[in-house]
Structure formats: C-alpha cells, structure tokens
FIKOLZA-1660 file (N, C-alpha, C; in steps of 0.1 Angstrom, whole numbers, plus 5000, padded with zeros to 4 digits):
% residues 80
   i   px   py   pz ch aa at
   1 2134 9633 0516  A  X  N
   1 2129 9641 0527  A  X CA
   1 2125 9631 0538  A  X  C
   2 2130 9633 0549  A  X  N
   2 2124 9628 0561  A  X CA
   2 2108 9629 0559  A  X  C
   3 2101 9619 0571  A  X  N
   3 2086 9621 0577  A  X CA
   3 2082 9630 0581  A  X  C
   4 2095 9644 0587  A  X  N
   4 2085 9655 0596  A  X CA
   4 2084 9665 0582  A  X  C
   5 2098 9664 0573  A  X  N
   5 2096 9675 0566  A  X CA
   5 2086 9674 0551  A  X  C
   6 2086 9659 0552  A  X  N
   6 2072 9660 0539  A  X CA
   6 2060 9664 0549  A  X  C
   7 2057 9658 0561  A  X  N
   7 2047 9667 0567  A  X CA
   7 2046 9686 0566  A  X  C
   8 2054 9689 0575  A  X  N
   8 2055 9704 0569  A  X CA
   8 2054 9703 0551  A  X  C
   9 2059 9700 0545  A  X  N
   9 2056 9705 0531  A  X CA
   9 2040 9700 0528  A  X  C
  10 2034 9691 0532  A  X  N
  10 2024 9688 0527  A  X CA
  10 2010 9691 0534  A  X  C
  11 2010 9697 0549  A  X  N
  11 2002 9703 0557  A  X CA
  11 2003 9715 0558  A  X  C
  12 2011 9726 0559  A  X  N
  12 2009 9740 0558  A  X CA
  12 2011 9743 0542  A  X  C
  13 2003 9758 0544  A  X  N
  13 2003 9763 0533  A  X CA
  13 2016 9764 0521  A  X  C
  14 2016 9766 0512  A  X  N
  14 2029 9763 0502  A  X CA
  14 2041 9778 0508  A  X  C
  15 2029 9791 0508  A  X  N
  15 2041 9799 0515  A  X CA
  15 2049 9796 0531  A  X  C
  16 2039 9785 0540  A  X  N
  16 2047 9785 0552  A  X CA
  16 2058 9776 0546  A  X  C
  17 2058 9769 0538  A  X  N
  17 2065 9752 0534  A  X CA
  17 2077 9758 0532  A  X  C
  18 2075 9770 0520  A  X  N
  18 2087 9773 0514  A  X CA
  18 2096 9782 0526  A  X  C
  19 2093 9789 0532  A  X  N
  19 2098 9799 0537  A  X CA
  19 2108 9788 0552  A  X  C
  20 2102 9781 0555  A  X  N
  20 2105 9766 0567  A  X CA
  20 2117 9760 0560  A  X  C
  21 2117 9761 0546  A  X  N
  21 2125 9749 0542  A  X CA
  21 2141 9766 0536  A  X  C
  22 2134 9771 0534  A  X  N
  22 2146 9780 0531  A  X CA
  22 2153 9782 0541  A  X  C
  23 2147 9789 0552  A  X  N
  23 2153 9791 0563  A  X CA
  23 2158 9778 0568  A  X  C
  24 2156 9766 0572  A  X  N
  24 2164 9757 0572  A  X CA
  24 2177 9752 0559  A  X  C
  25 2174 9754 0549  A  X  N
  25 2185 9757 0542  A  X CA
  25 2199 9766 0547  A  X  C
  26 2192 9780 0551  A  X  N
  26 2202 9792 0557  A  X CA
  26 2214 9780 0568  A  X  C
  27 2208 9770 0574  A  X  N
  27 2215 9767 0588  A  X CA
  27 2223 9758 0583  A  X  C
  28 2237 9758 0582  A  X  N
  28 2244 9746 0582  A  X CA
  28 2250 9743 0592  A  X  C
  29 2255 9727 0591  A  X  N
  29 2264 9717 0604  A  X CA
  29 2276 9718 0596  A  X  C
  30 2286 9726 0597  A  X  N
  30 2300 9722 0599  A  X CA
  30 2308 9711 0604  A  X  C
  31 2316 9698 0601  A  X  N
  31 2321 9688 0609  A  X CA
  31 2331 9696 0611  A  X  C
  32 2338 9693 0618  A  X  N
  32 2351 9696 0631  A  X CA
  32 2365 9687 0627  A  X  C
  33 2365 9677 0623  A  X  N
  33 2376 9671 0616  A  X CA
  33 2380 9676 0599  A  X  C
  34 2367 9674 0592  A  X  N
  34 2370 9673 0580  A  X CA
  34 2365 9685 0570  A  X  C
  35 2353 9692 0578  A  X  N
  35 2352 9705 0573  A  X CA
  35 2339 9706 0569  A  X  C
  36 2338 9695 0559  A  X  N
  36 2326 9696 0552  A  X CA
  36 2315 9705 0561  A  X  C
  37 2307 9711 0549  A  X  N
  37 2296 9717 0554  A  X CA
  37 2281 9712 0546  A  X  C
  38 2270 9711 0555  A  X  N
  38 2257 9707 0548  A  X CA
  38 2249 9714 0552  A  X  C
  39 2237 9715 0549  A  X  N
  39 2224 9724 0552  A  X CA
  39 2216 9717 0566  A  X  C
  40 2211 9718 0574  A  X  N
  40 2202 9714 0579  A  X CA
  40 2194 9706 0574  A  X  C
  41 2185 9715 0565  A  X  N
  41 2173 9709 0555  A  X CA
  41 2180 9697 0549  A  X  C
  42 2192 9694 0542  A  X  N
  42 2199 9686 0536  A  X CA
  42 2201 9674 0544  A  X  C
  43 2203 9671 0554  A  X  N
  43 2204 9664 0566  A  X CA
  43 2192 9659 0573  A  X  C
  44 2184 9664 0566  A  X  N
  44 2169 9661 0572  A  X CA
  44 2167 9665 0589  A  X  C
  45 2165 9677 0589  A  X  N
  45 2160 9679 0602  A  X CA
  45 2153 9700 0591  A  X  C
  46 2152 9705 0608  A  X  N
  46 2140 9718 0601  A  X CA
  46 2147 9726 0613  A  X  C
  47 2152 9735 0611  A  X  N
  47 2152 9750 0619  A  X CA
  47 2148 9760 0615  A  X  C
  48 2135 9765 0622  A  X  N
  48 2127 9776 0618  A  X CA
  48 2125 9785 0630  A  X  C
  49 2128 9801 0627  A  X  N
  49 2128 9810 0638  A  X CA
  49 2135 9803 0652  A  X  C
  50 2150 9802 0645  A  X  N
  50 2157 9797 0657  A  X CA
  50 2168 9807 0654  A  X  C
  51 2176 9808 0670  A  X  N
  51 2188 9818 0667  A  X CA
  51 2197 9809 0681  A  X  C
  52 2209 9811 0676  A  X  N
  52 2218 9806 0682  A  X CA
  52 2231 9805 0679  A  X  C
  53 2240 9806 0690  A  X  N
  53 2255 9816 0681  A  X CA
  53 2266 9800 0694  A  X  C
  54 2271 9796 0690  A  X  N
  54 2284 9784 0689  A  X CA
  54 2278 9772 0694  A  X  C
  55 2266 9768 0691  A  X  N
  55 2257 9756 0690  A  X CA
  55 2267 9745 0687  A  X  C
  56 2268 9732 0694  A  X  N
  56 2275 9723 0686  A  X CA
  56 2268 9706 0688  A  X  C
  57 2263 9702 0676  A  X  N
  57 2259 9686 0681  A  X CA
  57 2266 9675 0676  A  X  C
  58 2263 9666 0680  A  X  N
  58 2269 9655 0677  A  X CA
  58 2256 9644 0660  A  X  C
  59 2263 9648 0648  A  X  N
  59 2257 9637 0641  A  X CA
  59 2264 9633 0629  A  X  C
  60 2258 9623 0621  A  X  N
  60 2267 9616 0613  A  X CA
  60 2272 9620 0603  A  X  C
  61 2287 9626 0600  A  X  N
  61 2295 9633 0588  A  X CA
  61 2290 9627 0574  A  X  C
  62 2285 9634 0562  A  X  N
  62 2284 9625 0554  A  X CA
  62 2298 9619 0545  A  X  C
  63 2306 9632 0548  A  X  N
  63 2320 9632 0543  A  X CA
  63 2334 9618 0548  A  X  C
  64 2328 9618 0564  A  X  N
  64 2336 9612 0572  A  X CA
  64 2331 9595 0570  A  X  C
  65 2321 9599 0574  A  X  N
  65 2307 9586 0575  A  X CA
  65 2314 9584 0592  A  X  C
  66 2315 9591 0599  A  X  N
  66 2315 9590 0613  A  X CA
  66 2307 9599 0623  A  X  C
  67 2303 9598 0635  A  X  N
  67 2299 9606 0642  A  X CA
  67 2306 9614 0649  A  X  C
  68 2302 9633 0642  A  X  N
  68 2308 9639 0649  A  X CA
  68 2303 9650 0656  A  X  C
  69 2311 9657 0662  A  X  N
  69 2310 9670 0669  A  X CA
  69 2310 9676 0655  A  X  C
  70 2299 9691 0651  A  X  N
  70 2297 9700 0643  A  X CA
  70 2288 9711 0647  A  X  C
  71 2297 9727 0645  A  X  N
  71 2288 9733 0650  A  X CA
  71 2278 9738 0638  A  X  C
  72 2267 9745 0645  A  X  N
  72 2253 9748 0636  A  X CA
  72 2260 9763 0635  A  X  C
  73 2261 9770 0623  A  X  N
  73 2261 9782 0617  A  X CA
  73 2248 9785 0609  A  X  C
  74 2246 9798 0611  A  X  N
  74 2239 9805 0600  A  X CA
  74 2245 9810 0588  A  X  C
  75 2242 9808 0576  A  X  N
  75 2249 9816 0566  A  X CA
  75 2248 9829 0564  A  X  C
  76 2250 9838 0562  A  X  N
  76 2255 9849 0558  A  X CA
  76 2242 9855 0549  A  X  C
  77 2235 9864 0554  A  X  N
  77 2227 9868 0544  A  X CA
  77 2227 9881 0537  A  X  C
  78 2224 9879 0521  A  X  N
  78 2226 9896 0516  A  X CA
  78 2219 9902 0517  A  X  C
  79 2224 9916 0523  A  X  N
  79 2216 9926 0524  A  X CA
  79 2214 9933 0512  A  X  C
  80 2198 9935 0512  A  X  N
  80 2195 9946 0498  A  X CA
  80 2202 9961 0496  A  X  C
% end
C-alpha cells in the first residue's frame, strides 16, 4: 500500500476504509497497447465518489513496464 492509502486505512473509521478501498477497487486503468487491466487501488492511488466517462492518463503499464496512455473505467456493477 502506498503512504496515502495506509493513511486512509489507518485514520478513518474501518467502515469509511472499507467502503474508499472498494470503491477504488470498482475503478480500473485499461493500457491502450496491451490491454491489460488493473484496479486503481492496485496501482496505489484512491478514487472515491468520483464519476467520469473517457478519462484517460498517462502511467506505468505493469504488463508493458512502459508509460502509457490508459483510460479510467468503472466496472460494471450488479444490480440486486
């Protein structure tokens, strides 16, 4: 875990922690050459109560081991 996200896990409450780290789970970076997909949380960063529809940044593929263009998707959530 990165510095900010052991912070969040170790400063708010266990239900803010969990609910921050799931929801950052929901967000992955797609790379643009090779496909691979990762979680946010997995990558060490946090998106919480964010929305955003063909977002695209620039960071390091774990697949490629290069820097790329990848856009940020939400996954797909099931409805009850």
């Amino acid at each position: 875990m990165t510095l900010i996200q052991r912070l969040v896990v170790s400063l708010l409450p266990k239900r803010w922690s969990d609910a921050i780290r799931a929801e950052s789970q929901s967000w992955v970076l797609r790379c643009s050459v090779c496909g691979t997909a990762r979680s946010v949380w997995d990558m060490g960063g946090i998106r919480y109560k964010a929305a955003s529809v063909g977002r695209r940044v620039v960071v390091r593929c774990g697949q490629c081991g290069k820097f790329r263009e990848m856009s940020l998707e939400r996954k797909p959530t099931n409805p009850l």
